[in-house]
C-alpha positions as CSV (number, residue, x, y, z in Angstrom):
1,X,0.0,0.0,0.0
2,X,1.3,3.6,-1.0
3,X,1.9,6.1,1.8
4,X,0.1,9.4,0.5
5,X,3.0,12.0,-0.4
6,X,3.0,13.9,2.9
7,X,3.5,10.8,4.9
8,X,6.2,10.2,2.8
9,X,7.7,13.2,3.2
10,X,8.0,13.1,6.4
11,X,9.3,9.9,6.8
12,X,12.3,11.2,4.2
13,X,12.8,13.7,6.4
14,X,13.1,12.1,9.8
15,X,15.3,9.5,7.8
16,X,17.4,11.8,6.8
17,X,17.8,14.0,10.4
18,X,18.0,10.6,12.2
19,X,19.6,7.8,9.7
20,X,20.7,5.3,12.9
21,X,16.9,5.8,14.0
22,X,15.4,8.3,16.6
23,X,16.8,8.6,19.7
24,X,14.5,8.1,23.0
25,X,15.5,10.9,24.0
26,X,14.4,13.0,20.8
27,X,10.5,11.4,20.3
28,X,8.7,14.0,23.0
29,X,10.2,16.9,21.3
30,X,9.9,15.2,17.5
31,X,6.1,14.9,18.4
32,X,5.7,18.1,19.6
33,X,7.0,19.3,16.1
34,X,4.7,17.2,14.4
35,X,1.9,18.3,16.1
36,X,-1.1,19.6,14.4
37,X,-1.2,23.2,14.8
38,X,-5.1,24.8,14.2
39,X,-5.3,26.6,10.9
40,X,-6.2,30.5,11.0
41,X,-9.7,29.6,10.0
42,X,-9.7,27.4,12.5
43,X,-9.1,30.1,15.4
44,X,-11.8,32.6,13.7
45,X,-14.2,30.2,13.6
46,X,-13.6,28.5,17.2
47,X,-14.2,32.2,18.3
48,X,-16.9,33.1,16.6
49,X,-18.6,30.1,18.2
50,X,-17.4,31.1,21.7
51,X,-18.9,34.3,21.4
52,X,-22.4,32.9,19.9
53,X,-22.7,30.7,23.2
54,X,-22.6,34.4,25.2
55,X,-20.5,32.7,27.8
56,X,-19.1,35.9,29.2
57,X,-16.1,36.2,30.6
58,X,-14.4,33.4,28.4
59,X,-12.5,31.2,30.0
60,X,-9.2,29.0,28.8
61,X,-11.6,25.5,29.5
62,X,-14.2,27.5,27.4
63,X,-11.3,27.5,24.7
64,X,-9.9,24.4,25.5
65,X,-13.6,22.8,25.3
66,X,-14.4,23.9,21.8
67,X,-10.8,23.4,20.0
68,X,-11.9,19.6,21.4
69,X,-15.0,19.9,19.7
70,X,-13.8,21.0,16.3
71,X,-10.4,18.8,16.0
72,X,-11.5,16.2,18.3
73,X,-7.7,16.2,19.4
74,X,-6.3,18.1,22.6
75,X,-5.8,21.8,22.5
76,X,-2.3,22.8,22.5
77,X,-1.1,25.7,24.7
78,X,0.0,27.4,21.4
79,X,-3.9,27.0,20.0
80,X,-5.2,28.1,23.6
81,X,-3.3,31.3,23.2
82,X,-4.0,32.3,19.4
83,X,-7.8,32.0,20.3
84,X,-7.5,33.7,23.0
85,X,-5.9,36.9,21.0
86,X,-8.2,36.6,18.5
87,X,-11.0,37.1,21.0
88,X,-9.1,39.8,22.4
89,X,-8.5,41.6,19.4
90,X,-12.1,41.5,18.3
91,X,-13.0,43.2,22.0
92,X,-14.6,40.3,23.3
93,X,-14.2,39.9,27.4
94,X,-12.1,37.1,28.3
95,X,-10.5,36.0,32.2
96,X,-7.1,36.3,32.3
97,X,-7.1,34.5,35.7
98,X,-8.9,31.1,34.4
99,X,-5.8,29.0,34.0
100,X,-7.9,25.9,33.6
């Protein structure tokens, strides 16, 4: 079975930074790198839905619940933070203090 070209890709590449294999010590911060990151649609539109639901103040498990919902994959920090500016920069109230 063929490997779609991305896949393939990427295994070139990792064959190529790591031709004896990956180190154990390299695979948390290899994942991290291949990690999907939420496209800028993504982060307007996971706003937008957090300010339909009138949920004022937003909080980060406000955030962190609906990137769940539309990747069905665990928010990153990295995510958490580019929704959160994008509420911010469209004036919407948000709490600073609700760490999760």
């Amino acid at each position: 079975m063929a490997l779609p070209p991305i896949l393939n890709n990427i295994i070139g590449w990792l064959r190529a930074g790591y031709p004896d294999g990956v180190p154990e010590s390299d695979y948390i911060p290899l994942l991290a790198l291949l990690r999907r990151r939420l496209s800028d649609e993504e982060v307007h539109q996971i706003a937008t839905e957090l300010i339909d639901l009138g949920d004022l103040p937003i909080a980060k498990t406000d955030i962190q619940v609906m990137i769940t919902k539309v990747t069905n994959e665990l928010p990153s920090e990295t995510d958490v933070d580019r929704v959160r500016a994008n509420l911010v920069f469209g004036g919407w109230s948000h709490d600073p203090d609700a760490r999760g």
